[in-house]
Structures are given as structure tokens and as C-alpha cells.
VOVOBA-963264 format. One record per residue (C-alpha): residue in one letter; x, y, z. Coordinates in steps of 0.5 Angstrom, whole numbers, padded with zeros to 4 digits. Each point is the difference from the previous one (the first is absolute). Example, Ala and Ser with C-alpha at 12.3 -4.5 7.8 and 13.67 -1.06 7.14 Angstrom:
BEGIN
  residuo     c1     c2     c3
        a   0025  -0009   0016
        s   0002   0007  -0002
! end
This chain:
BEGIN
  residuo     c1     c2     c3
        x  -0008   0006  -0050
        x  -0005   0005  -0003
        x   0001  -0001  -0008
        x   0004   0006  -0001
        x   0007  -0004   0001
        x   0003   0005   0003
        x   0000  -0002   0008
        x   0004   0006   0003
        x  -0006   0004  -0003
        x   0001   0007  -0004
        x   0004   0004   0005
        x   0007   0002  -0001
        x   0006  -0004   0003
        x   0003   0007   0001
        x  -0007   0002   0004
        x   0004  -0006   0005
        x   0007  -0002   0002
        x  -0002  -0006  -0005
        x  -0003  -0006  -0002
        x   0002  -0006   0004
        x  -0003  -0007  -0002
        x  -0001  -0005   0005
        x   0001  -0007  -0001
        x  -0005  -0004   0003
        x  -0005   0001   0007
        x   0003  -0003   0005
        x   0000   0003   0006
        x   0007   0003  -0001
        x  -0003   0002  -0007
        x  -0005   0004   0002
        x   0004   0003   0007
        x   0005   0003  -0006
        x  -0005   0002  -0004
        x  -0004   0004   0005
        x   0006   0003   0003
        x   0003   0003  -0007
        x  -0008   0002  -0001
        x   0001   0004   0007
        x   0006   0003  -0003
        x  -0001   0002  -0007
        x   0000  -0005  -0005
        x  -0005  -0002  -0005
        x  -0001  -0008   0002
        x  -0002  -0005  -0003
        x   0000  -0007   0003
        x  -0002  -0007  -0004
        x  -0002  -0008   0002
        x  -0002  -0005  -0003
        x  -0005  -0002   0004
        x  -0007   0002   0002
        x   0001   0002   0008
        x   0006   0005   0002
        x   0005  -0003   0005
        x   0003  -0005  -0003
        x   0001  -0005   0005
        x  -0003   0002   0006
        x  -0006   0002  -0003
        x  -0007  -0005   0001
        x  -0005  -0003  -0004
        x  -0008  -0002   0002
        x  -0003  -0006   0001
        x  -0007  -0003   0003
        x   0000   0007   0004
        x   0008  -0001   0002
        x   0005   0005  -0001
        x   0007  -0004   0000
        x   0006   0003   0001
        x   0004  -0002  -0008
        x   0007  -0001   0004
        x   0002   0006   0005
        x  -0004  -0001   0006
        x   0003   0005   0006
        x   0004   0007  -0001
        x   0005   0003   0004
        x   0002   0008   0000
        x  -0006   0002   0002
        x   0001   0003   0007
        x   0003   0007   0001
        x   0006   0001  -0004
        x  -0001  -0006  -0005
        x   0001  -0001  -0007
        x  -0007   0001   0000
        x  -0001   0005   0005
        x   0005   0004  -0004
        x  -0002  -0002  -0007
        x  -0009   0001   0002
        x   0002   0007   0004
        x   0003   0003  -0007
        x  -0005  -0002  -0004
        x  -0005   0003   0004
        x  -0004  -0005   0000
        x  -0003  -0005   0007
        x   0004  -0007   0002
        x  -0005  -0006  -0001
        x  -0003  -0002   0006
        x   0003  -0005   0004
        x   0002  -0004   0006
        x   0006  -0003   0003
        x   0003  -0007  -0001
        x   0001  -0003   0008
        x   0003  -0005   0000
        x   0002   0002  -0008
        x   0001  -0008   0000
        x  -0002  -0007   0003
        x   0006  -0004  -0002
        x  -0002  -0007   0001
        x   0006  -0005  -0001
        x   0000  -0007  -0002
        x  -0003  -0005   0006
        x  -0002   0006   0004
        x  -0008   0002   0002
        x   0002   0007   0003
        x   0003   0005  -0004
        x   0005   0005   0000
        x  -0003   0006   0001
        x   0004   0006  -0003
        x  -0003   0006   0004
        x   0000   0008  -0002
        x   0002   0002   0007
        x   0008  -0001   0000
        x   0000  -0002   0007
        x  -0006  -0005  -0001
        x   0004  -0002  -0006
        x   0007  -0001   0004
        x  -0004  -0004   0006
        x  -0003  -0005  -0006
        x   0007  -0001  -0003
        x   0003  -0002   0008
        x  -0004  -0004   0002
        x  -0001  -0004  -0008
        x   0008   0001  -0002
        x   0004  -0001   0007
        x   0007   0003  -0001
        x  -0001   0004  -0006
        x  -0001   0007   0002
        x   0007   0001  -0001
        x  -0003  -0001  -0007
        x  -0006   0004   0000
        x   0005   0006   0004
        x   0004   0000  -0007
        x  -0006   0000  -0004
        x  -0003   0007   0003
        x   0007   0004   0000
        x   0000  -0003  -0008
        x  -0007   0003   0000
        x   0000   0006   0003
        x   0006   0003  -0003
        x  -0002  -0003  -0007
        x  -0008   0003   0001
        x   0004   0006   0002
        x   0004   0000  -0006
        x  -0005  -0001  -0006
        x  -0004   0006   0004
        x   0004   0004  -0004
        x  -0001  -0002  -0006
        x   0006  -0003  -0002
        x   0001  -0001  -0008
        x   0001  -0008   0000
        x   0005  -0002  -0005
        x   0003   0006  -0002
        x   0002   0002  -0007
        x   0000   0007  -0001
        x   0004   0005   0004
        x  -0007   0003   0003
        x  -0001  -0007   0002
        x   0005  -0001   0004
        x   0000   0007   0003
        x  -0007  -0003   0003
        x   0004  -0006   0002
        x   0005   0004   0004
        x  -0006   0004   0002
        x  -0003  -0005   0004
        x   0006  -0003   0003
        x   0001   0002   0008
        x   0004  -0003   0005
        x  -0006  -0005   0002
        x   0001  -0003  -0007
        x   0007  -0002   0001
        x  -0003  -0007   0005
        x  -0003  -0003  -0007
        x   0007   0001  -0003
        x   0002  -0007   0003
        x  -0006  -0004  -0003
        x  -0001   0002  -0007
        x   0003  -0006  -0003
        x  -0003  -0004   0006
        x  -0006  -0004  -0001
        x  -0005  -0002   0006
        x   0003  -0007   0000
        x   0006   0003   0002
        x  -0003   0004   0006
        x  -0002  -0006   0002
        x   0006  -0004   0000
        x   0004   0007   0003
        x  -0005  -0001   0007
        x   0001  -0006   0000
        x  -0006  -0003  -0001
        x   0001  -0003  -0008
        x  -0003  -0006   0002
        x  -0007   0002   0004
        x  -0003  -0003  -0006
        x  -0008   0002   0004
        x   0003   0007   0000
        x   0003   0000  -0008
        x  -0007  -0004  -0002
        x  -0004   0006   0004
        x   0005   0005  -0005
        x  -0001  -0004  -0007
        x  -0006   0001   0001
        x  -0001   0007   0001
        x   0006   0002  -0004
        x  -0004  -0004  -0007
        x  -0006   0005   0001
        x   0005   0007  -0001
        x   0007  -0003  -0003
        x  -0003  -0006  -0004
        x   0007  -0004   0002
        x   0001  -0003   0007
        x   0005   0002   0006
        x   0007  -0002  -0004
        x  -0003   0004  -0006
        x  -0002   0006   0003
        x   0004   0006   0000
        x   0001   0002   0008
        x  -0001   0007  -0001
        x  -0006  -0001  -0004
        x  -0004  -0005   0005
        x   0001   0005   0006
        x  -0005   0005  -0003
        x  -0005  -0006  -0002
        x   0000  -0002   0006
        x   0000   0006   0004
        x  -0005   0003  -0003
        x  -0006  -0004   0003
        x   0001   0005   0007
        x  -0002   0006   0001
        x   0000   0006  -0002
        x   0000  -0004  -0006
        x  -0005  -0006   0000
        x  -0003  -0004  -0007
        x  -0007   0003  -0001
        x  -0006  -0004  -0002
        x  -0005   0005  -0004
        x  -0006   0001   0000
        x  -0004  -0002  -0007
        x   0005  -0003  -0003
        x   0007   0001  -0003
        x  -0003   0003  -0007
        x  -0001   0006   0005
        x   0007   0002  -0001
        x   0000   0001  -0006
        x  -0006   0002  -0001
        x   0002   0007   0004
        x   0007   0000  -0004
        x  -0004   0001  -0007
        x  -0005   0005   0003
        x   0005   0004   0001
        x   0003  -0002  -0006
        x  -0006   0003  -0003
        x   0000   0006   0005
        x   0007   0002  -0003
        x  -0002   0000  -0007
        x   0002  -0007  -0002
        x  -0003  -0006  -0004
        x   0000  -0006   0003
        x  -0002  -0006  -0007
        x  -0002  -0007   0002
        x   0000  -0006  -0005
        x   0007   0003  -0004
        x   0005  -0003  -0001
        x   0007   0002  -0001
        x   0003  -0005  -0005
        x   0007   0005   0000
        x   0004   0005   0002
        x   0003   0005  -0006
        x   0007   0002   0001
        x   0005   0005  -0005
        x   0006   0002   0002
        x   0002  -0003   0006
        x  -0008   0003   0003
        x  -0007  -0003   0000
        x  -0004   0006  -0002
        x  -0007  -0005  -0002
        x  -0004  -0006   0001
        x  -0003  -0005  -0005
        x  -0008  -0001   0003
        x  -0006  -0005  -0001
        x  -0007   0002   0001
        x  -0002  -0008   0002
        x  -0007   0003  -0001
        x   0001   0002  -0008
        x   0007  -0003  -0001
        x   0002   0007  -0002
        x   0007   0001   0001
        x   0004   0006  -0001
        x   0006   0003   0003
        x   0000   0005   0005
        x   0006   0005   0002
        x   0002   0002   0007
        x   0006   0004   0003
        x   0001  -0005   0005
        x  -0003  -0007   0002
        x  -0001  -0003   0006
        x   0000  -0008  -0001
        x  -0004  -0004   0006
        x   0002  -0007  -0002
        x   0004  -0005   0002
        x   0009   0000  -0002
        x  -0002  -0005  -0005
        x  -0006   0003  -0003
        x   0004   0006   0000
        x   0004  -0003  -0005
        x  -0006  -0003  -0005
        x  -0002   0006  -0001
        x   0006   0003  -0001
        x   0002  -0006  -0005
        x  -0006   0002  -0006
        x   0002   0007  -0002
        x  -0004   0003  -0006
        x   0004   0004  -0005
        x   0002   0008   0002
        x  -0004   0001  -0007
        x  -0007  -0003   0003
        x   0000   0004   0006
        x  -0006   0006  -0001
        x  -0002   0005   0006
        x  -0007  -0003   0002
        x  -0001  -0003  -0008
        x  -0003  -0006  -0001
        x   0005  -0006  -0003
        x  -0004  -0006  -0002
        x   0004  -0006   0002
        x  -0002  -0004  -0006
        x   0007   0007  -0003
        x   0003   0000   0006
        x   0008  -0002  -0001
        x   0004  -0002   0006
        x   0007  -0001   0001
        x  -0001  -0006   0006
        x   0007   0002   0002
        x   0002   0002   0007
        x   0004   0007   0000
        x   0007  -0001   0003
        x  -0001   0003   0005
        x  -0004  -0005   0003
        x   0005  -0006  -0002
        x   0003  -0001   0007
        x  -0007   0002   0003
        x  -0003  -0006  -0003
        x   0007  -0005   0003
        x  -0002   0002   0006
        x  -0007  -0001  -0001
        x   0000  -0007  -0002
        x   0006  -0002   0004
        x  -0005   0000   0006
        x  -0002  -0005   0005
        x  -0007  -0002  -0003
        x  -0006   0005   0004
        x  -0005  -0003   0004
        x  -0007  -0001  -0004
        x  -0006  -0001   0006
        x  -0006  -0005   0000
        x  -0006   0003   0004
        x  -0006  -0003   0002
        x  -0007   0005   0001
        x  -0005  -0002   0005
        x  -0007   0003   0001
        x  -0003  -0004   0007
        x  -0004   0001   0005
        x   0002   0002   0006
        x  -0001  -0005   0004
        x   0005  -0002  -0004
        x   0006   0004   0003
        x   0002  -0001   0008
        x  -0002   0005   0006
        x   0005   0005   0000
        x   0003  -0002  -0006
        x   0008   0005  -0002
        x  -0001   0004  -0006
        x   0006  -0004  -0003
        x   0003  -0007   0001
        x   0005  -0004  -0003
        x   0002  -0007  -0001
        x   0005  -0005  -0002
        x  -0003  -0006  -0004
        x   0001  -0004  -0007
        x  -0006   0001  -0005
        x   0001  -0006  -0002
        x   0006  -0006   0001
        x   0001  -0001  -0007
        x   0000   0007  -0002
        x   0006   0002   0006
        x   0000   0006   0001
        x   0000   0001   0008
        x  -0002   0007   0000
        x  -0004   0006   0004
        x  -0007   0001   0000
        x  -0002   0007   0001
        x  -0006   0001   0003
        x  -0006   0006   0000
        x  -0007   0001   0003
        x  -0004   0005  -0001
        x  -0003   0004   0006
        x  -0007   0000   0001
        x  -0003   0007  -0003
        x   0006   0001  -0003
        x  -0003   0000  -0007
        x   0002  -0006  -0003
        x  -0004  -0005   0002
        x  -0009   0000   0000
        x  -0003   0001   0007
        x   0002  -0008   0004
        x   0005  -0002  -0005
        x   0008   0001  -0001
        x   0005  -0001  -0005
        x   0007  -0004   0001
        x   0006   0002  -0005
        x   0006  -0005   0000
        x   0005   0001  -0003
        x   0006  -0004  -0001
        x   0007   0002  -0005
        x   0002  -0006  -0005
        x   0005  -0001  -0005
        x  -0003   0003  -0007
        x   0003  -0005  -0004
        x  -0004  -0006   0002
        x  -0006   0004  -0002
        x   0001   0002  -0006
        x   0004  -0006  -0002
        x  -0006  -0006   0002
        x  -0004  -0005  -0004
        x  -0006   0000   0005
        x   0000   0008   0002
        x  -0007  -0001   0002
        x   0002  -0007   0004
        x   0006   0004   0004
        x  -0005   0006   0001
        x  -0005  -0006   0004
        x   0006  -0002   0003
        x   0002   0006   0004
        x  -0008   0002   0001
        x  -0001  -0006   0003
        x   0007   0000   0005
        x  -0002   0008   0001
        x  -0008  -0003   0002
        x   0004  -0005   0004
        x   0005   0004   0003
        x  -0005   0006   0002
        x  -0005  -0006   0003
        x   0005  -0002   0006
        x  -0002   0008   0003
        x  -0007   0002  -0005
        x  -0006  -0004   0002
        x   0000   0000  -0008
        x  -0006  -0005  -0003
        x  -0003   0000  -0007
        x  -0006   0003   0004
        x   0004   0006   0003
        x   0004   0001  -0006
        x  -0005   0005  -0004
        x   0006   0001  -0006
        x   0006  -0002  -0001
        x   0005   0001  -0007
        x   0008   0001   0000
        x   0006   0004  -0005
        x   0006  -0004  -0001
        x   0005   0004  -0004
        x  -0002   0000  -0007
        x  -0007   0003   0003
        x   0005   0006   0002
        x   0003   0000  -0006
        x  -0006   0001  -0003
        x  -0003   0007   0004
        x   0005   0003   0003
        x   0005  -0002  -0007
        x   0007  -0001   0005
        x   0004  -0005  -0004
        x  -0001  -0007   0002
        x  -0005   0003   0005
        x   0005   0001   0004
        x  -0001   0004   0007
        x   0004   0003   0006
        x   0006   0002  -0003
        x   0006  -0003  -0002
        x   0002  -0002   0007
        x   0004   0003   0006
        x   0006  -0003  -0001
        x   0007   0003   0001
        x   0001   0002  -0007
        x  -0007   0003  -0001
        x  -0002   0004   0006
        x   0002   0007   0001
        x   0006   0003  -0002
        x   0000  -0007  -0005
        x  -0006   0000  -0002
        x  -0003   0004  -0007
        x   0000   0007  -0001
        x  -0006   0003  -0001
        x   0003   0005  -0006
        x   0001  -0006  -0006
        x   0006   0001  -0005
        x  -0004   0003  -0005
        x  -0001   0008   0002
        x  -0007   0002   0001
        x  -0002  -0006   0003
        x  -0002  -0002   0007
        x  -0001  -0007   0003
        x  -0005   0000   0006
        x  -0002  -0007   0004
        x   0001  -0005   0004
        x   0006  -0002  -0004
        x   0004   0006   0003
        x   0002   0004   0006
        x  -0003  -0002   0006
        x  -0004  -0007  -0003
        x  -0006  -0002  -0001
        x  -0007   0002   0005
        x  -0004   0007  -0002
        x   0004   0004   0004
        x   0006  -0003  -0003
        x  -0001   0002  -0007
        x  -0004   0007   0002
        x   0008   0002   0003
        x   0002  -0002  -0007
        x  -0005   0004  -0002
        x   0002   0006   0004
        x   0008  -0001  -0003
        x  -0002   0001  -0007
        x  -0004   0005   0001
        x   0006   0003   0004
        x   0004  -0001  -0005
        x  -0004   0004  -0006
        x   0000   0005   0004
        x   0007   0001   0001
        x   0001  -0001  -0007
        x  -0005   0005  -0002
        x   0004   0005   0003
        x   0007  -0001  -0004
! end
């Protein structure tokens, strides 16, 4: 902030459509405020922390770039998420390089992988010759996919609640979309059972695995519908993406164009609450973590990239209608707040606290030579194992290398990142963090020696996050990451709705439509973009 404390600067709301605060620079943060900047309005975007991107920014050691969370995009091709969202705003795709295979699956007791290629009939090979007798499975998945990717491309509005979102609904639907009709409430494990192979335990284990990565939850967890597309996206003409330099480079390009179209994006602010009256949010309450100022800021619509649960903090600390000013200081040490949820938000709130606890992740960062990493090496692999056999939690270790010249690692050497959810309750609740902390270091370190040529010679650094690390630079509750899980009663029609219960308020991010991933939420984005649109022309 320049000290001037007013942050959407000296021009007239009247000279735009209006001025739009957002709520944090996530990816879908910064993908809405850059879309309603290339339309007209005055935009102001605030994070708490020190780089843009939230979860898929990066951070720097010893010459390394790692990659915070997010390690590979999807969208990227003609016609996706951000093909389409890049060709408006005017501004050039990072650079990037397909993923193939997208994925080398080791499973327990087994040296060779499974590979998932790019190229569908490579793939469809792999899967014969790996799974016998499951195509019929694999057939299922496609038309699901097929008739699902066809649908979502014509931006259907997921959950509806307005009448012009249900038309955007009924818009999309076409008669390919009736096939998915029948599995709306099925979840994989009953596709499974329905093609007769519910006890091809390879085959389920092989899907765990994957489903973990996208859903957080396991085959008898995941809605059908929601694990055709998560599946099927790995195939061309669609394909995950490997960028060049780092993930940062996305938002990077977002907040250049942010900037292009005249709005603000302001790091190390935190907004501590949003600021309601009638039944509408018309502000928010913001800090200056250099200064310790606070004051409050007003907005004709805001846009919260957070989590459903912080949706919720935020909205339970509201000060008075009496201390709201229009780009005036209010010094905390005179702030009255209410600390008293509107009730609008009342059944939100139930709703929010009713759900299945989210997923937190441990991740463990290497810098290595690059004697260290195998010839030929995938992109992406992924395991199953155990950080410890005290601790239990038999789970998926992610894995991603960094390709040489890529820009993420000094010339001769490489970065390793692997990641792994975990139950954020233990984290937070333990009497030794640092000693759990150790534990899952040493069984990652163990677990990736099996295929690493890992030494304390080849390992040049080496540091990890738990949830609470995540808690503390990206400010998600409890560190929480990925959503809230795809199970039937959360995914899709069943899901959050981006708008929220309080007029002028917009939800965006992996807690809504279509989940987690930067595509995901930059599709969110798009919604509620969408949306502010239309009700601009009522």
C-alpha cells in the first residue's frame, strides 16, 4: 500500500462497472480479478502473504525453485480453462511441455510401473496388458468423460441458485448428457462392482491411488461422475502440463494482467473480516502486516478465494455498520466488532462444520544432484507406503522431478517434491511436532531411496511442510488443502455454490465447482465472473 490508505486509488467507482475486492491470490483469486479488470471493473486483490499464488506459488533455496504444492497444470491446450481465460486477457500461455506418461504408478511390491500415457490408445494398451478384463470398466469411464467434458464446456453453472443459473444449467444440457444421468449418485466402487471386478484388489489399489491425488477420498468415496473427468483428463487432446520456470509463472502472468487493466494486487494484507449490512457485504476489515494498520475498506461486490471454512471465520468477526468508512483509517485499538455470524450464514455454517474432516499434506523438498535421479526418469510418479509404522497412515506419496534446463534447479542438479495428504488433526494435536515431523522426513527419505540414488552426498537441501506450514503462508484452516473432497454429497450439483448466502458475496476455489487443481478453481473463476455479469444487467 502507498500510505495514501486508499488502495482502489482516486478514480470515480462511476468511471467503471464498480469496485470488486478480492479475497486472497490463489490462482482462482487472481484468475477472477484479472477477468473482471478486462471487463471493467475497479479491482483490488488482497493476500496475506509475500508471493501471489497461494498454493501453487514456489519459494527459493540454495539456487532451487520448488514448487509450494501444485506441481503440473491442466487447461492448457486449445480450448482449455486457460487457453480460454489467457486468449481474453490478451496475454501469452507460459511455456510448457506435456506430461507422458502423466503418471508412473508404482504399486506395493512391484519394480515396474504403471504408466499412464498422453496418447489414448498407448494408454488403453497399458491398461489391457496391467488390468485383464477390465476394459469394460475403462469403456464406461470414457463415455462418462466424453459426455461430462462435453457438458462442462458449456459452462454449465454448478450448483444453481438463481433462475439465471439454472438457465446456464439447462443451457448445457444435451442429449449426450443424459448417459451420466444413471451414475450421479454411483461412486467408483460401484462401477466396479457393476463390471463385475469389485474384487480386483491390483486394479482398485491402482485407482486409490490416482483417485487420492484428485478426490482426497478412495474408490468407495468418490462420486463416478467426478472420477470419469479426473481420470480422463491425462489423454490427449487434453493432457497435464509441466511449466517452464516454475508454477509461480502463472500467477505471475495473472497479476501482469491484473495490473494491465488497472487493478491492484497488495501482498502482506490480510483481511481479518468481511463487512455485511442488510442482508449484502459492501466491505472488508484489512491489516497492513508491515505497519499494523487496520482500517476497513468498502466494495460493491467481493470475491472470497478461500476455503468454505474460512469462508466462514471471516464472516463470524463483523465490525459494527457505524465503524465502516470509505477508504478512512479505523484504528483497531477503536474498532467495535459484533463477533456475530449474520444469519443468512447460519445453515452455511451447519454445513461447513458437518463435513468429513479435509485432507492437510506433508511435503518433503529435495535439492540433489542429478546423479541422483534415474535415466529416463517420469515426470510424476507416485507410491504407496507408510511414513512410519507407528504412525498408520498407509497413504499415496506424490512425486515430481524437475526437468533439466527447466529453471528449477542449478545446472547438474535437480529438485525432488513429494507430497503426501495426511489427517490435519494429528499435526495440530501432537506433543513432539518436530519429532512427527522427523518421522515422516525419514520414511519419505526411506520410501524415495527405494528408486532415488538418495545419499547425504547427493542431497544438496532438503526441508519439509506439514499442515501447520501451510496454515501459516497460505492462511487455509488448519492447513487444509484440495478441497473438501469429492464424495457424492459434495461434488458437482451437491457441492458449494460460488454465489454464498450473503448478497454481493462470491465464493471461488477448490471448495466449489469443479474442485481442486489450477484449472479447477480458474473454471470457478470464470463462474462468478459470469454471474457478475449478468446481475450488472438487471
Amino acid at each position: 500500500m502507498t500510505g495514501d490508505r486508499t488502495p482502489f486509488g482516486k478514480s470515480s467507482p462511476a468511471d467503471t462497472k464498480g469496485r470488486v475486492t478480492v479475497i486472497g491470490a490463489g490462482i482462482g483469486g487472481l484468475t477472477a480479478a484479472a477477468l473482471l479488470g478486462r471487463r471493467g471493473y475497479k479491482v483490488l486483490v488482497l493476500d496475506q502473504a509475500i508471493v501471489p499464488g497461494g498454493c501453487a506459488s514456489t519459494f527459493k533455496r540454495k539456487g532451487f525453485t520448488f514448487d509450494v504444492g501444485a506441481t503440473q497444470v491442466a487447461g492448457l491446450e486449445p480450448g482449455g480453462i486457460h487457453h480460454r481465460i489467457f486468449s481474453e486477457l490478451d496475454i501469452e500461455l507460459p511455456a510448457a511441455t506435456p506430461c507422458d506418461p502423466a503418471c508412473a504408478v508404482f504399486l506395493p511390491g512391484e519394480t515396474a510401473p504403471i504408466s499412464v500415457w498422453r496418447d489414448p490408445q498407448k494408454w488403453q494398451e497399458e491398461r489391457q496388458r496391467q488390468f485383464p478384463g477390465s476394459e469394460p470398466f475403462w469403456q464406461l469411464l470414457s463415455a462418462l468423460f466424453k459426455a461430462s467434458w462435453n457438458f462442462q464446456g458449456r459452462d454449465p453453472v454448478l450448483p444453481p441458485r438463481n433462475f439465471w443459473d439454472f438457465w446456464q444449467l439447462i443451457q448445457a444440457v444435451r442429449p449426450d448428457t443424459l448417459i451420466t444421468l444413471p451414475f450421479t449418485f454411483m461412486t467408483v466402487g460401484d462401477a466396479l462392482r457393476l463390471c463385475g471386478l469389485g474384487d480386483n484388489l491390483r486394479l482398485r489399489t491402482f485407482l486409490d491411488l490416482q483417485l487420492k491425488l484428485y478426490s482426497q477420498v478412495d474408490t468407495e468415496e468418490t462420486a463416478l461422475l467426478y472420477a470419469a473427468t479426473a481420470l480422463g483428463v491425462s489423454q490427449a487432446p487434453q493432457g497435464l502440463y509441466h511449466l517452464e520456470g516454475s508454477m509461480q509463472v502463472l500467477s505471475d502472468r495473472l497479476v501482469e494482467a491484473i495490473e494491465l487493466y488497472g487493478g491492484q494486487v497488495l501482498l502482506r494484507h490480510t483481511v481479518e473480516s468481511i463487512v455485511t449490512a442488510n442482508g449484502k457485504a459492501i466491505g472488508t476489515v484489512i491489516r497492513n502486516q508491515k505497519t499494523g494498520e487496520v482500517w476497513t475498506e468498502t466494495a460493491d461486490r467481493i470475491v472470497a478465494n478461500v476455503t468454505a471454512q474460512n469462508l466462514v471465520k471471516l464472516m463470524s468477526s463483523e465490525p459494527s455498520i457505524g465503524n465502516l468508512t470509505d477508504n478512512l483509517s479505523v484504528k483497531s485499538e477503536t474498532s467495535e466488532t459484533t463477533n456475530k455470524l449474520p444469519n443468512q450464514m447460519a445453515g452455511y455454517k451447519y454445513r461447513v462444520d458437518k463435513l468429513p474432516p479435509a485432507s492437510g499434506a506433508f511435503v518433503i523438498y529435495l535439492g540433489v544432484h542429478e546423479s541422483a535421479i534415474p535415466a529416463n526418469c517420469p515426470p510424476h510418479l507416485q507410491f504407496l507406503y507408510d511414513y512410519d509404522g507407528e504412525i498408520g497412515e498407509n497413504n499415496s506419496l506424490f512425486v515430481s522431478v524437475s526437468h533439466p534446463g527447466d529453471g528449477r534447479a542449478p545446472e547438474g542438479m535437480a529438485t525432488i517434491i513429494a507430497s503426501s495428504f495426511t489427517d490435519t488433526r494429528m499435526w495440530w494435536n501432537s506433543v513432539d511436532y518436530e519429532g512427527l515431523k522427523q518421522k515422516y522426513s525419514a520414511g519419505a527419505i526411506a520410501r524415495l531411496s527405494e528408486y532415488f540414488n538418495l545419499t547425504p552426498e547427493s542431497i544438496v537441501h532438503q526441508e519439509s511442510a506439514t499442515p501447520r506450514t501451510f496454515a501459516r503462508y497460505t492462511a487455509r484452516d488448519k492447513g487444509v488443502v484440495g478441497g473438501i473432497g469429492q464424495r457424492i454429497p459434495t461434488f458437482g450439483p451437491f457441492g458449494f455454490a460460488n454465489r454464498t448466502p450473503i448478497k454481493n458475496l462470491w465464493l471461488v476455489g477448490d471448495s466449489t465447482h469443479p474442485g481442486e487443481g489450477t484449472a479447477g478453481v480458474s473454471y470457478s473463476a470464470l463462474t462468478v465472473v459470469r454471474q457478475m455479469e449478468a446481475a450488472s444487467k438487471i
